[in-house]
N, C-alpha and C positions, 0 to 999 in steps of 0.2 A: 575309385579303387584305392587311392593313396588311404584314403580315409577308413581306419578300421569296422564301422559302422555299416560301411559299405559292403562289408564281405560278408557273403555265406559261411557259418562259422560249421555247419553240418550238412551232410544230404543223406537221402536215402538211395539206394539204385534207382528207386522210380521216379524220385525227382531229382537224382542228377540225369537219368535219359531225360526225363521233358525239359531240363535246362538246357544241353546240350541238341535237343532237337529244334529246339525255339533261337537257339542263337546259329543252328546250322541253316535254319530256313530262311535266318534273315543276312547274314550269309551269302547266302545262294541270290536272294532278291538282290543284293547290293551288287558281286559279283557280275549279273549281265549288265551291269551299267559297265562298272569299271573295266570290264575284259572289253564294251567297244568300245570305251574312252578314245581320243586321240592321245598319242605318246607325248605332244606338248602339255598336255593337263595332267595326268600321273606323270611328268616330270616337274611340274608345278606345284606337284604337291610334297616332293622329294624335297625340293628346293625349300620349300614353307615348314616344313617338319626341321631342316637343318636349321634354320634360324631360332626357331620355337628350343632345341635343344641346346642350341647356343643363348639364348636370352635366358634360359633357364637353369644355365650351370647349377647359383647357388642351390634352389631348393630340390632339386637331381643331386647334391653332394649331400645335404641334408638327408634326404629319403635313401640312400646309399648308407649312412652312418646307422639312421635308424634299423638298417636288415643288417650290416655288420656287427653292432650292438648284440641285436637278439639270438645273432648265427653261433659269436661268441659266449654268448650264458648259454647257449644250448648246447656247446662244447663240441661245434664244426671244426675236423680236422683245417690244418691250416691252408692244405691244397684247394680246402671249398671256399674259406675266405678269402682266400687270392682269388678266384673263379670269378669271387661274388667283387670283389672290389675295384670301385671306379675313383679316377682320379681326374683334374683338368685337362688332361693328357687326351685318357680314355675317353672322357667325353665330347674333347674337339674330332678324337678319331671318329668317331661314330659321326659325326655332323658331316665329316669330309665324306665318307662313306657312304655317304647319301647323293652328298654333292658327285663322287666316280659313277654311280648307279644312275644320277639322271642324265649324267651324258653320254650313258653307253645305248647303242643301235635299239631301238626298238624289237624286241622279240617277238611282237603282235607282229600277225600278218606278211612272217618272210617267207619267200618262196625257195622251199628246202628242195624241190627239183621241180622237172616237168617234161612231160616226153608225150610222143604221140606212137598210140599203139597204133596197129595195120586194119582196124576197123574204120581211122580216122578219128575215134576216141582223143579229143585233146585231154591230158590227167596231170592236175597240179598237185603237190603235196605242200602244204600251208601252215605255220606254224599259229597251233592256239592256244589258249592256258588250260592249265589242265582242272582249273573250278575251286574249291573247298578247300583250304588244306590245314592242319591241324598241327599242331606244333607244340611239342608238352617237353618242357626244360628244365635245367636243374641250376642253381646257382649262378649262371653268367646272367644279369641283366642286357647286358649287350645284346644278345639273342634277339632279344625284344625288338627292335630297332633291326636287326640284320634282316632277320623274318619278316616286319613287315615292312620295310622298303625293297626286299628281293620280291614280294607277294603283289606288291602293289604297281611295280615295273611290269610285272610278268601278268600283271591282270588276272590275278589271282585272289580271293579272300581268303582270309587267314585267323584262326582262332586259335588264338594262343593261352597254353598252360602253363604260367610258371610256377618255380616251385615256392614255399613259403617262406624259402630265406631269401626271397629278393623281390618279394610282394611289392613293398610300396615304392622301392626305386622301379620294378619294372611295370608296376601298373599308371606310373608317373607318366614313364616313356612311351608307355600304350598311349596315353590320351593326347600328347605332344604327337603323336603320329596322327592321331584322329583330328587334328587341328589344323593337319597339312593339307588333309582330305579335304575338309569343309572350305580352308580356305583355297583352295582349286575345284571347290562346287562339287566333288566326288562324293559319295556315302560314304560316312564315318561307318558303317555297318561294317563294309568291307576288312578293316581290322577290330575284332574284341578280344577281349580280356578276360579267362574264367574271373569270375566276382569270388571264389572261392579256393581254397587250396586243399580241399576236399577229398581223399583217391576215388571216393564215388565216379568224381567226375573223368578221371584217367579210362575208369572202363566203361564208361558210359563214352565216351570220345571215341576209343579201342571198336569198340560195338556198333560206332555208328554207320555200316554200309548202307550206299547210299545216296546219304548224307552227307561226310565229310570223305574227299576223294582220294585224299593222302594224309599219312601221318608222319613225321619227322620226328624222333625225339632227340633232343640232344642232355646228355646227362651222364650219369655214371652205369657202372654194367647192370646193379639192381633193374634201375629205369628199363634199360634201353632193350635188357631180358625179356623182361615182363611184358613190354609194347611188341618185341617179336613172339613171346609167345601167345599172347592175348589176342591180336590185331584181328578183326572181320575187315579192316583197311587195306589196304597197298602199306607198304612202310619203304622207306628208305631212310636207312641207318647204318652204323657201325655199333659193334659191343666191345669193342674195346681197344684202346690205340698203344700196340704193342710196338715201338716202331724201331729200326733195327740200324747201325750201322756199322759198315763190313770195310774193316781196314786191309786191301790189297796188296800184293807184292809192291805194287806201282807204286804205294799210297807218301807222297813225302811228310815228314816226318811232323813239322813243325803244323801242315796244314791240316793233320789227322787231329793233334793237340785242339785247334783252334776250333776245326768243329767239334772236336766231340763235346769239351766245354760249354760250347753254343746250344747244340743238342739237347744236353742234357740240361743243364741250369740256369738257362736263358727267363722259364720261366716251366718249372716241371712242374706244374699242377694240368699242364694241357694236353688234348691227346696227340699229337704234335713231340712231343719231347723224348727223345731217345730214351729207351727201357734197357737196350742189349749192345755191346758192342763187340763185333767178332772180330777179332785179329790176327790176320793171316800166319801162319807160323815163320814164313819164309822171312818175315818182318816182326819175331816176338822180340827179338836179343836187344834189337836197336828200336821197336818202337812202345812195346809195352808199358818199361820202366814211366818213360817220360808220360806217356797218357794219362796212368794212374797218380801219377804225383802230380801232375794238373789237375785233374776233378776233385781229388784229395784237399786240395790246397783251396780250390773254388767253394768246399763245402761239403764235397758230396763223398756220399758213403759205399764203398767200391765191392762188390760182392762178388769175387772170383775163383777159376780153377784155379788148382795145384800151380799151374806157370807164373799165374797172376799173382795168386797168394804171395810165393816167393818174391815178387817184385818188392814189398813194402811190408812191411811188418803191421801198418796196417789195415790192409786190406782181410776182412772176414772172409773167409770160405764159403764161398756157394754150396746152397745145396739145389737140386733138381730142381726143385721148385719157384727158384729164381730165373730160370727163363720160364720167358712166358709170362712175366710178373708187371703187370702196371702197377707199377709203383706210383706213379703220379705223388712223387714226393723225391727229395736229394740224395737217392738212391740208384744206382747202375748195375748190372750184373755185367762182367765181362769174361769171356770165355775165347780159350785159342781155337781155331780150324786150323785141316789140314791143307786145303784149297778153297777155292770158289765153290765148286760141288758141293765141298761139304759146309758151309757158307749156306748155301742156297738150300739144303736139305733140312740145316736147322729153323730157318726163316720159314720153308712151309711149313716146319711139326709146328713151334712158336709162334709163329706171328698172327697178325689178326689181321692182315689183307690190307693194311692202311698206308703206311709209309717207310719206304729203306733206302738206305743211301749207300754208296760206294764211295770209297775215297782211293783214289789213285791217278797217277798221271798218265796212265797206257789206256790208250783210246779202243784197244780190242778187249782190256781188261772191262773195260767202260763199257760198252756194245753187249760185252758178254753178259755182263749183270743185268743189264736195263730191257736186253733182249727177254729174258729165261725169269727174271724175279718176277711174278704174279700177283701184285700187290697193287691196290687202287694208283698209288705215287709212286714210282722209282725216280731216284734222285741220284745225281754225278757231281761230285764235292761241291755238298749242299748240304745244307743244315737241315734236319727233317723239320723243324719248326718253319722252315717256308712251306708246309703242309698249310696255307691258309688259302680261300678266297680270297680276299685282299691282295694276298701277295701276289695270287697268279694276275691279277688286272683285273677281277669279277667285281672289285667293286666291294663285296661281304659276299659272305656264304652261311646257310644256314647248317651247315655241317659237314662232315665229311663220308658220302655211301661207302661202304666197303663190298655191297653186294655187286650181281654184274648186269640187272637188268634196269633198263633205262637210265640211270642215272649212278655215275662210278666216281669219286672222288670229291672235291670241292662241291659243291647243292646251291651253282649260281640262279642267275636270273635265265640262260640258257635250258639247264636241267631241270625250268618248275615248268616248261612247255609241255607241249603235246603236239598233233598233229591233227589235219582233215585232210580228203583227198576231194578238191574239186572237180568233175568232170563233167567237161563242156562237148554236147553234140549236134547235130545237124539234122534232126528229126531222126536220130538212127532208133533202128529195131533190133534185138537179135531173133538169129534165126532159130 
């Protein structure tokens, strides 16, 4: 894959479906090994991939340079090079990351209840993997390595789609996973790599019911659009991470400062990163001035109402269309309310279901936001950027659902389950 030679440089519809059907069969075949694997050998293989990513920093930083190089003459906003760029850091994260994933509980095989109906019916419900899953990304290589150490914990196979600016660091990463597998005796089948960066292959993937049993995309709204309107798949996704946070009467002054800074400029190229911040009015006189002069000061370019405007000379005027804006870039829109109500009114018309924070130190102010906001994460002075797997203790996540079936928020090794119901009888009949 690293190897440009290696790639399908074209496809047609008809042979991206027979690509994608030949790699979902094989796939499937590897998957009934690895979903009855025992949890000691898919942790052995977690184990031997982190090593493999560790002994192979340098040419993972090399194969990283090479898609930043090309992401750059291709004239990628700077939010997709951030996306796309790994560093010694990034790369020891990703190995520990493997290392949290092999020692968390087994997901094969738990018994999620069991009860006995009045027939005598013994009925267990069992946790299983849910088969195939597909996974088509845009710019983060890391994906690569999230996807398939959560897929391969979870007894899952995994075909992954990255996109072509992060080809040869992530088909790198691909095969350092496939090296975990083999050397824990598993089928490297279990995780592959489109050979290609082709869109053929997006909707041939999209297409495949079936076949592949879920699809995940993680990427920008173009992406994650088209995968929701395209899909003959299940999809669990987000389109867009609008995320929000609402400065309270409660809220003290200096700690509104500290997150929102965090929020927003920690790292705004992620969906994670504060877009809006609402400031309760009760708290404009004394908390506004100071907010805006921090993120100002941190870099970041402050798009607000009439109250805000006045704060700084210079802050630009919002217009309408800056809420509701991923920016995913050093940009914030900030706007007054007149309560929580109206706080929470703007959050449904705007937000995109992902993440919002409240800042305050009144614990029924607190209850009342966390209670009523509708949002996959509600946060209580917290930086929306702990919006991660990771951070919640999952280990990595391969994205964050914003929708509300099966699977709401972080996309751990828990959420790629499924379910059986065992029931056990005593020669019964019905009548």
């Amino acid at each position: 894959m690293t190897d440009d030679n290696q790639q399908i440089t074209s496809l047609t519809q008809q042979t991206a479906a027979h690509l994608i059907s030949r790699m979902a069969k094989d796939a499937r075949t590897a998957q009934h090994i690895l979903g009855q694997s025992d949890n000691a050998a898919r942790n052995a293989a977690l184990s031997a991939a982190a090593a493999a990513i560790r002994a192979s920093e340098p040419e993972i930083l090399s194969a990283n340079q090479r898609d930043r190089a090309r992401g750059a003459d291709a004239g990628l906003k700077d939010a997709f090079i951030d996306r796309l760029t790994l560093t010694p850091e990034s790369i020891e994260a990703m190995a520990q990351g493997l290392d949290v994933i092999a020692q968390l509980d087994d997901p094969l095989g738990a018994e999620l209840a069991r009860w006995t109906v009045s027939t005598g019916l013994d009925i267990t419900r069992i946790a299983t993997a849910l088969g195939v899953i597909g996974v088509i990304y845009e710019s983060r290589p890391n994906v690569t390595v999230d996807a398939a150490s959560l897929c391969i914990k979870s007894g899952n196979a995994a075909l992954l789609r990255c996109g072509s600016d992060s080809q040869h660091t992530s088909g790198l990463l691909a095969s350092l996973m496939q090296s975990g597998l083999k050397e824990a005796g598993l089928p490297q089948a279990s995780i592959q790599i489109m050979p290609t960066t082709d869109r053929h292959a997006v909707g041939a993937m999209l297409a495949a019911a079936g076949e592949i049993d879920v699809i995940i995309p993680r990427g920008g709204k173009g992406l994650v659009g088209r995968v929701q309107q395209e899909a003959r798949v299940p999809v669990f996704a987000h389109l867009e991470g609008i995320c929000h946070l609402y400065v309270a009467p409660g809220a003290k002054c200096q700690m509104a400062i500290d997150i929102a800074v965090n929020a927003k400029m920690r790292r705004v190229g992620i969906c994670g990163a504060a877009e809006t911040i609402l400031i309760d009015k009760a708290v404009a006189d004394s908390h506004s001035m100071p907010i805006v002069s921090a993120l100002i000061e941190a870099g970041c370019e402050v798009r607000g109402d009439a109250v805000i405007a006045a704060c700084d000379t210079r802050v630009i005027a919002a217009t309408d269309d800056d809420f509701g804006q991923e920016f995913l870039a050093p940009i914030i829109a900030i706007k007054i309310v007149d309560d929580m109500e109206h706080a929470m009114r703007h959050i449904s018309q705007f937000g995109s279901g992902h993440t919002e924070s409240i800042i305050t130190s009144d614990e029924k102010e607190a209850e009342a936001f966390l209670t009523h906001v509708d949002s996959a994460i509600v946060m209580h002075n917290a930086s929306t950027q702990f919006a991660d797997g990771g951070e919640f203790g999952m280990g990595a996540e391969i994205g964050i659902a914003t929708g509300r079936l099966h699977a709401r928020g972080p996309v751990g090794v828990q959420q790629l389950t499924s379910f059986k119901y065992i029931v056990r009888g005593n020669g019964h009949k019905r009548d």
